[in-house]
C-alpha positions in Angstrom: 51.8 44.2 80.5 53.5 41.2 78.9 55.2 39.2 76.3 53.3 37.1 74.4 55.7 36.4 71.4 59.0 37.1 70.9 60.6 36.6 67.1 64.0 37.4 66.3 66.0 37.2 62.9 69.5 37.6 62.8 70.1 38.9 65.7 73.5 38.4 67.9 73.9 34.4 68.2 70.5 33.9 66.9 69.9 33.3 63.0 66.1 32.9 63.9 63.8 32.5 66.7 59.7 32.2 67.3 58.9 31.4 70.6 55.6 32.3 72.6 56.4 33.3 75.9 54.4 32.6 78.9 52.6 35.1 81.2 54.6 34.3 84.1 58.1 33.1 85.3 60.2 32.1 82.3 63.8 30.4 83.9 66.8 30.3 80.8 68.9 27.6 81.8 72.2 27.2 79.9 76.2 27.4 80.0 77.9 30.6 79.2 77.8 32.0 75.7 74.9 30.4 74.1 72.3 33.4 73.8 70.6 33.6 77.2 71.7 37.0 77.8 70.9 38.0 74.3 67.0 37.4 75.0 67.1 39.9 77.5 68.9 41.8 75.3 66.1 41.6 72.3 63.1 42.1 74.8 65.2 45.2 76.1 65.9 46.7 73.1 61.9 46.3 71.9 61.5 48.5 74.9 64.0 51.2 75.0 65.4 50.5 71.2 69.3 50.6 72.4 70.9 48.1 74.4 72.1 47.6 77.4 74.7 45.5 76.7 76.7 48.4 73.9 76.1 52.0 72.6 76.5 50.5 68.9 73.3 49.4 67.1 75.7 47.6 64.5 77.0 44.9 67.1 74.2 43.5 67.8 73.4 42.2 64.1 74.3 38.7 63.6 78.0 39.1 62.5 78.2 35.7 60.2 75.3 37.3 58.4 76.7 40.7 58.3 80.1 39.5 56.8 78.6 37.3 54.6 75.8 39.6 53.2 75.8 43.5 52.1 72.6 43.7 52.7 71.5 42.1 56.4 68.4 42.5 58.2 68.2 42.4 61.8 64.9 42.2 62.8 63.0 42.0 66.6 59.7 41.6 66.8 56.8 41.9 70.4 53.8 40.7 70.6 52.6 41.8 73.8 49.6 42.3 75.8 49.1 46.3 77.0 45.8 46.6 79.0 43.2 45.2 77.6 44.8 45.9 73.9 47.4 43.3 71.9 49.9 45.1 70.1 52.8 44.0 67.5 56.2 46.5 67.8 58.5 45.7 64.9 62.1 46.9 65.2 64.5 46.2 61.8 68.3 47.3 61.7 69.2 47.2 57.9 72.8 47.4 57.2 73.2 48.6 53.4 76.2 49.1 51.0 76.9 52.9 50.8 79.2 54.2 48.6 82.7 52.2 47.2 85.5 50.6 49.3 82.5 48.3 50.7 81.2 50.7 53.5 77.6 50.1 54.8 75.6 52.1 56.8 72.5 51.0 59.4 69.4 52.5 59.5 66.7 51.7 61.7 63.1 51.7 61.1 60.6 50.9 64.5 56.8 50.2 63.7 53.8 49.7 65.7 51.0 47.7 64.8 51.9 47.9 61.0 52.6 51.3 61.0 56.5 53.0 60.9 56.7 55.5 63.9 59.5 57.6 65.0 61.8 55.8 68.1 60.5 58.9 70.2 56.7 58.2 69.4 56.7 54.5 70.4 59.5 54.2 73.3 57.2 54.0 76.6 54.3 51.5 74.7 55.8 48.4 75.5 58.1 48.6 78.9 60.8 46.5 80.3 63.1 47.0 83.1 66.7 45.0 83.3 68.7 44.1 85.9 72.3 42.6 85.0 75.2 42.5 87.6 77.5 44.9 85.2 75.0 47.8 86.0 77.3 48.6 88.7 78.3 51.1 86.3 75.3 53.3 87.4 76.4 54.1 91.1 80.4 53.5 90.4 80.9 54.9 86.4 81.7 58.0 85.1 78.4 60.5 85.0 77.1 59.4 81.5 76.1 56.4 83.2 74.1 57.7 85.7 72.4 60.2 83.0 71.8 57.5 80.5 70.5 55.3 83.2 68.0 58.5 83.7 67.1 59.1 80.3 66.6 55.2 79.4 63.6 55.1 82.5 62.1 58.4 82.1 61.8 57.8 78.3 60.0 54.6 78.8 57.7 56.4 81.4 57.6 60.3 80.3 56.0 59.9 76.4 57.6 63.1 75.6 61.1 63.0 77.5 62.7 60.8 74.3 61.6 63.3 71.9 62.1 67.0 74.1 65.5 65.1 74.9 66.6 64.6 70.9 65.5 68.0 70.2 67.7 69.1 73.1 70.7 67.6 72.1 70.0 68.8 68.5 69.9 72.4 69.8 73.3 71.7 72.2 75.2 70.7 69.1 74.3 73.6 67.0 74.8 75.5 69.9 78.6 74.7 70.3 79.0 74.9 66.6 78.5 78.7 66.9 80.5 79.0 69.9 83.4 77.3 68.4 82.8 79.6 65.6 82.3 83.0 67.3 86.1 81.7 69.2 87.6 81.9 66.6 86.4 83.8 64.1 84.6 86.4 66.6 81.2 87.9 65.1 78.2 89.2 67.2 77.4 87.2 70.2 73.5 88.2 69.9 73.2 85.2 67.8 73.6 82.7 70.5 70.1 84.1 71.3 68.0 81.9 69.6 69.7 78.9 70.8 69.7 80.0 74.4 66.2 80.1 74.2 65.9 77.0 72.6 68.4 75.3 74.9 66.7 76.7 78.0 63.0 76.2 76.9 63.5 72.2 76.6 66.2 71.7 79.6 64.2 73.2 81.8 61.4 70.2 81.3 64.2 68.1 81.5 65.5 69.1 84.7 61.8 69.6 85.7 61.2 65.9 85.0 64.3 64.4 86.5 63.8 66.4 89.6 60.4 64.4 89.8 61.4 61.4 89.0 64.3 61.3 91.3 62.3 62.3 93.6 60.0 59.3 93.6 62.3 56.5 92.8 64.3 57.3 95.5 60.8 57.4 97.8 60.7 53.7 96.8 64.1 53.0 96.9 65.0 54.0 100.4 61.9 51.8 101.3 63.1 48.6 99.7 67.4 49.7 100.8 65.9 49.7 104.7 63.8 46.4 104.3 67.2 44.7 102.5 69.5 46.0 105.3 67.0 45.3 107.6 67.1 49.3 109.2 71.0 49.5 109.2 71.6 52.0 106.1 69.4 54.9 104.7 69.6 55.4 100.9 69.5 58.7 99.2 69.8 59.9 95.8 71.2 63.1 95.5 70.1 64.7 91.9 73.0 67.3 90.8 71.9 69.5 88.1 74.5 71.5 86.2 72.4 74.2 86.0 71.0 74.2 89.4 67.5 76.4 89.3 67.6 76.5 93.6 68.8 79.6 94.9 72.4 79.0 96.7 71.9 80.7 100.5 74.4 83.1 101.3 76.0 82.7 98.3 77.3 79.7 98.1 78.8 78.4 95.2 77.4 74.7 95.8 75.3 72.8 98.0 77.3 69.5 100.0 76.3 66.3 98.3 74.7 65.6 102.3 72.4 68.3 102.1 68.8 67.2 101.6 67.3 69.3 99.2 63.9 69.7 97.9 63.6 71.6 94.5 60.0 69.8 94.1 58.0 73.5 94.4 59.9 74.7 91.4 57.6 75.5 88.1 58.8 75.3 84.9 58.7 78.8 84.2 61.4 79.9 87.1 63.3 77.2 86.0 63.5 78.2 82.2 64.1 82.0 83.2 66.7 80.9 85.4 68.8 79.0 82.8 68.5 81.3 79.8 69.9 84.1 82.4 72.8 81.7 83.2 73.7 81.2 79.7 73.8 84.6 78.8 76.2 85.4 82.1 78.6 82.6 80.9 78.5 83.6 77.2 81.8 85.0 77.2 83.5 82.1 78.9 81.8 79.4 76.7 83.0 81.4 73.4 86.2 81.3 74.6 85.7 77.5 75.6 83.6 76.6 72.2 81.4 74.5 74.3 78.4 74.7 76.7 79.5 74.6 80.0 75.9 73.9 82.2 72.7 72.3 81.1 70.7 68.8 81.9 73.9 67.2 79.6 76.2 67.7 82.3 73.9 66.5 85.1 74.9 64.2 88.1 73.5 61.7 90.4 75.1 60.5 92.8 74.0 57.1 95.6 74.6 57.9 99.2 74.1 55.3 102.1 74.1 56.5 105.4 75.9 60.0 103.8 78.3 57.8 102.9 78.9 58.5 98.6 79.1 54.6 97.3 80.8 55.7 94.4 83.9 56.5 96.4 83.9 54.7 99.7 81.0 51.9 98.9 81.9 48.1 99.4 80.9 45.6 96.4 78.4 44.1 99.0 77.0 47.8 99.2 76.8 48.8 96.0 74.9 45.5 94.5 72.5 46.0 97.6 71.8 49.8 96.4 71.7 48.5 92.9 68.7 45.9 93.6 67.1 49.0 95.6 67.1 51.2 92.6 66.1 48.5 90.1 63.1 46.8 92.3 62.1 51.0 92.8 62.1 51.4 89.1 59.9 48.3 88.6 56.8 50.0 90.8 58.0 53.5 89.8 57.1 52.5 86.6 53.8 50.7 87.5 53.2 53.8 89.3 53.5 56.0 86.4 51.7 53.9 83.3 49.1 51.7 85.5 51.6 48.6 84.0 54.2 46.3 85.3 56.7 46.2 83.7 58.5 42.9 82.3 61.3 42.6 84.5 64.6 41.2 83.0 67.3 39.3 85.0 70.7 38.5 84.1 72.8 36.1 86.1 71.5 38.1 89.4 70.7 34.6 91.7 74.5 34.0 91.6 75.5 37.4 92.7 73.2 37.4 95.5 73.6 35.4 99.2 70.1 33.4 100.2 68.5 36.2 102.2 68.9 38.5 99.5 67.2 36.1 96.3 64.2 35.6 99.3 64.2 39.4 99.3 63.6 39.7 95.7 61.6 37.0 94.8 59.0 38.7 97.6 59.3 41.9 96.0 58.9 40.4 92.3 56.0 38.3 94.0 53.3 40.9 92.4 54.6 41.3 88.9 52.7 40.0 85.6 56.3 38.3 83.7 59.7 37.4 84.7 62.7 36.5 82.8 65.6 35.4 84.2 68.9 33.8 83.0 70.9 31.3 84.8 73.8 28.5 84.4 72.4 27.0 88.1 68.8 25.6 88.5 69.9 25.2 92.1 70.2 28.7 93.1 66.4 28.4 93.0 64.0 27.0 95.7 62.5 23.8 94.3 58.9 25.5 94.6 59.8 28.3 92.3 61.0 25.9 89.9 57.9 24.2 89.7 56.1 27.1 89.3 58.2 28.5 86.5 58.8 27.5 82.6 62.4 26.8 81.9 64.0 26.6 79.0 67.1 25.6 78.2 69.5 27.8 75.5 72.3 26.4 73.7 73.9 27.6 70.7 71.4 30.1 70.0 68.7 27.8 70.1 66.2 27.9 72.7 64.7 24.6 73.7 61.3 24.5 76.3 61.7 22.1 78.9 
């Protein structure tokens, strides 16, 4: 899979842009501030439609536009090779008046090849995986991070995790409605039924597909951790479900985050029984709490090196290596799972990295079908790869082929 065309209007720093995009190694060259990033960004959001860079749709419309305009279309557009297939994927963030006092709203529409699709019907066609230097976040941030890092790869590689994932946090919030209600108005529990089925019937595939999937990236990222620290550190993921479908021995309430355990033999089934039986033992305690208390939205994953959890106790050096692991496992995880590469997106990662470590990647991206990276230093790249790569040079939200 890659780029073929990439058009942006009035997105971040960039009024407009048209550009066709080489099928190999694209170098953006330019000072800080001036939209390199914010390529990534677009090509990223084409493939996972949110961004990496904030939670907010709204901030990454073009803000002279937006104050300037009521109405301001943001619009990202792919043309991109899939197979032996060409595809167009439009993505259009319309901010609209609503209402008085000058409020406007954003809507998003996505469509593919002409025609308007649901986010959770497209996510997965065209694929991307980014690497920026902030992702830190993943093995050191609060546990959102690590499920939204999660639910951002398995919905670009699992077609029906975006949309079994939206239903599931439809059901959650409805859920804790009624539990907030039954608090403190009481009322017949027996109508938490239908939503503990609900709830259990579509986090149990979640939690089946995570436990897969962390299974297998962290197959290929132990491989890639040993080669980097050349045999010195083992890396292990270790998957935390809140609702944990293995049977504790001897009743234990937990399992140590060092125990290696395998829940790979479990069936859906088991798990879905499982979880609707744990809800209903908790009912009382979540009334009183109005919220639910276990479930795939209180998950964890946690990065241990040599049993050693890098969240807590894991140098900088450590965690950036671990990081490049799980990103360079994601790229063939996904290859792996869709029969494509991936485009692979690099933000400012030469300068973060000492000169064994860019050899390391560059050998492991060797394989790959497109490559962008960003940097403000043509020098942190061998003279070869220069010469075999396109570079173009960004300034002021203007991109300019060299």
């Amino acid at each position: 899979m890659y780029l073929k065309h990439l058009s942006l209007t009035n997105f971040r720093n960039f009024t407009r842009l048209d550009i066709d995009v080489p099928r190999r190694i694209v170098v953006l060259l330019g000072s800080n501030a001036q939209g390199k990033t914010s390529v990534l960004e677009a090509v990223y959001f084409l493939a996972a439609f949110t961004s990496f860079q904030t939670h907010a749709d709204r901030q990454i419309v073009n803000f002279t536009e937006a104050k300037n305009n009521a109405l301001t279309v943001t619009r990202l557009v792919a043309e991109y090779q899939r197979g032996n297939s060409k595809h167009r994927l439009e993505a259009r963030l319309i901010l609209e008046p609503m209402g008085v006092l000058n409020s406007q709203r954003l809507r998003k529409e996505v469509l593919l090849d002409g025609v308007k699709k649901h986010v959770s019907e497209v996510i997965g066609h065209f694929n991307a995986v980014i690497f920026v230097p902030q992702m830190s976040q993943i093995i050191e941030g609060a546990p959102e991070e690590r499920r939204r890092y999660l639910n951002l790869a398995l919905a670009q590689s699992t077609p029906a995790y975006a949309r079994v994932l939206s239903e599931y946090s439809q059901a959650l919030t409805q859920r804790n409605a009624l539990l907030k209600l039954l608090g403190e108005r009481s009322g017949n529990p027996d109508q938490l039924e239908v939503w503990d089925e609900t709830l259990a019937r579509l986090g149990a595939q979640l939690i089946l597909w995570r436990i897969d999937a962390v299974q297998q990236i962290e197959r290929l990222a132990s491989r890639v951790h040993n080669e980097l620290t050349r045999g010195s550190e083992i890396l292990r993921l270790s998957y935390e479900p809140a609702f944990d479908p293995l049977p504790k021995p001897n009743g234990q309430l937990g399992l140590r985050m060092t125990t290696v355990v395998d829940r790979s033999g479990l069936d859906l089934k088991e798990i879905q029984a499982g979880f609707r039986e744990r809800l209903r033992e908790r009912r009382s305690e979540e009334i009183a709490r109005g919220v639910t208390t276990i479930g795939p939205h209180r998950d964890e994953l946690r990065f241990l090196a040599n049993n050693i959890d890098l969240a807590d106790y894991g140098s900088r050096g450590q965690v950036r290596t671990a990081l490049l692991s799980l990103k360079l496992a994601e790229v063939n995880w996904m290859k792996e799972r869709t029969g494509e590469w991936p485009v692979i997106l690099l933000d400012e990662v030469m300068a973060e990295l000492d000169v064994n470590r860019r050899a390391d990647l560059l050998k492991y991206l060797g394989e790959s079908e497109q490559i962008l990276f960003t940097t403000t230093d043509l020098h942190l790249f061998s003279t070869d790869f220069i010469e075999k790569a396109e570079v173009w040079r960004v300034e002021s939200g203007t991109i300019i082929p060299r």
